[in-house]
C-alpha positions in Angstrom: 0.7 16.4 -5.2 -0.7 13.5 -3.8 -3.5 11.4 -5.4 -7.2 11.6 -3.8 -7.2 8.3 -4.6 -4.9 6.9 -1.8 -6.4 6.7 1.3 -4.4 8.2 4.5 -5.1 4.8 6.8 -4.5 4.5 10.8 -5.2 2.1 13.3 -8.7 3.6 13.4 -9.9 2.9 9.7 -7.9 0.0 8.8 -10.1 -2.7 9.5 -13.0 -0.8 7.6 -10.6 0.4 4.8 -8.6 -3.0 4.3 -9.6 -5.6 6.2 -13.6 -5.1 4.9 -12.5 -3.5 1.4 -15.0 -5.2 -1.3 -11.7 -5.4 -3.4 -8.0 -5.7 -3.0 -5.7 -3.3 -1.4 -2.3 -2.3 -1.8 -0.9 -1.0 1.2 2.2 1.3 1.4 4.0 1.2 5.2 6.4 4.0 5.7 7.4 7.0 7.7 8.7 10.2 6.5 12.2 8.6 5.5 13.6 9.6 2.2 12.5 6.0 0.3 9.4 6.4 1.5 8.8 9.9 -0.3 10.4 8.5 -3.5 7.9 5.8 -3.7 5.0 8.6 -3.6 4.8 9.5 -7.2 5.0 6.1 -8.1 2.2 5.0 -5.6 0.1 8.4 -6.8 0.6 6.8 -10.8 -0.5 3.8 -9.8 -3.5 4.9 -8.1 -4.5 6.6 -11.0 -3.9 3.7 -13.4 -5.8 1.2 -11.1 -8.9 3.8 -9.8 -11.6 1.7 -9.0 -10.1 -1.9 -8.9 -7.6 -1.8 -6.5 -7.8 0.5 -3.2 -4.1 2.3 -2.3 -3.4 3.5 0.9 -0.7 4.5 3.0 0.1 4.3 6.7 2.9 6.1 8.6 4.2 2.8 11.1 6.1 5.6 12.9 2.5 6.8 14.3 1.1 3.7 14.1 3.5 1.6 15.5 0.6 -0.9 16.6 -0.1 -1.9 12.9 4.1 -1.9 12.5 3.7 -4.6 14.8 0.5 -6.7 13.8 2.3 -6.8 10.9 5.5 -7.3 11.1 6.6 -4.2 9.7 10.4 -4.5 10.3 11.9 -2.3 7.5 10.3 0.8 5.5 9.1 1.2 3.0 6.9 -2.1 3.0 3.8 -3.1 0.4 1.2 -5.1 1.6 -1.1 -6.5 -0.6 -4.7 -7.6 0.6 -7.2 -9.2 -1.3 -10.4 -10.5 0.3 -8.8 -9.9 3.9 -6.5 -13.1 3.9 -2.9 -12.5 4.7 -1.3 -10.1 2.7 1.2 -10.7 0.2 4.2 -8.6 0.8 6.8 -6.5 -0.9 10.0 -4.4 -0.3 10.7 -1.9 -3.0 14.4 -1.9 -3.1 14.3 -0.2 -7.0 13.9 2.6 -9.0 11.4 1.4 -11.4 7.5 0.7 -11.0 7.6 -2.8 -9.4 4.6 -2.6 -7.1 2.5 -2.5 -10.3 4.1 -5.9 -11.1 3.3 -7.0 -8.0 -0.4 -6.2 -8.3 -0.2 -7.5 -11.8 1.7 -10.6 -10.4 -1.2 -11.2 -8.2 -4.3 -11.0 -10.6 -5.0 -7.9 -11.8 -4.7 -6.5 -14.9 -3.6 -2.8 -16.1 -5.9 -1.2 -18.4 
């Protein structure tokens, strides 16, 4: 089951959701491909583990190819990192283990 935490984003709330966030937001960029669902319960842990200091949200780039492309979303799944709207740090989770919460740890925040 998916967290209430993440946030289902589109083309319509992303500038309010991300680009205006108070706080940084880790983006997940996929489709309904089979890496993409594997990344969910990972994604749904770490919006638990981060509630209320990091924003997660996810995208499908196959319905919102227009954000594919302001991006540069060339392969799924992709992580995008934004903190204070500046160009987002990215990631592409090629493993099994939790690395996007070393990548939000990489970038400046802590775990509990």
């Amino acid at each position: 089951m998916a967290s209430p935490n993440i946030v289902n984003l589109t083309k319509d709330n992303f500038t309010a959701e991300v680009l205006k966030a108070s706080g940084p937001v880790l983006v997940d960029s996929g489709g309904m491909v089979r890496p993409v669902q594997d990344d969910r319960p990972i994604l749904d842990e770490l919006a638990e583990e981060y509630s209320g200091r990091v924003k997660i949200g996810k995208v499908n780039i196959d319905q919102d190819q227009e954000l594919a492309a302001q991006y540069s979303i060339r392969s799924i799944p992709t992580l995008l990192l934004f903190i204070k709207a500046r160009s987002p740090t990215r990631w592409w989770p090629a493993q099994q283990e939790g690395p996007q919460g070393q990548l939000v740890a990489r970038d400046g925040l802590s775990r509990r």
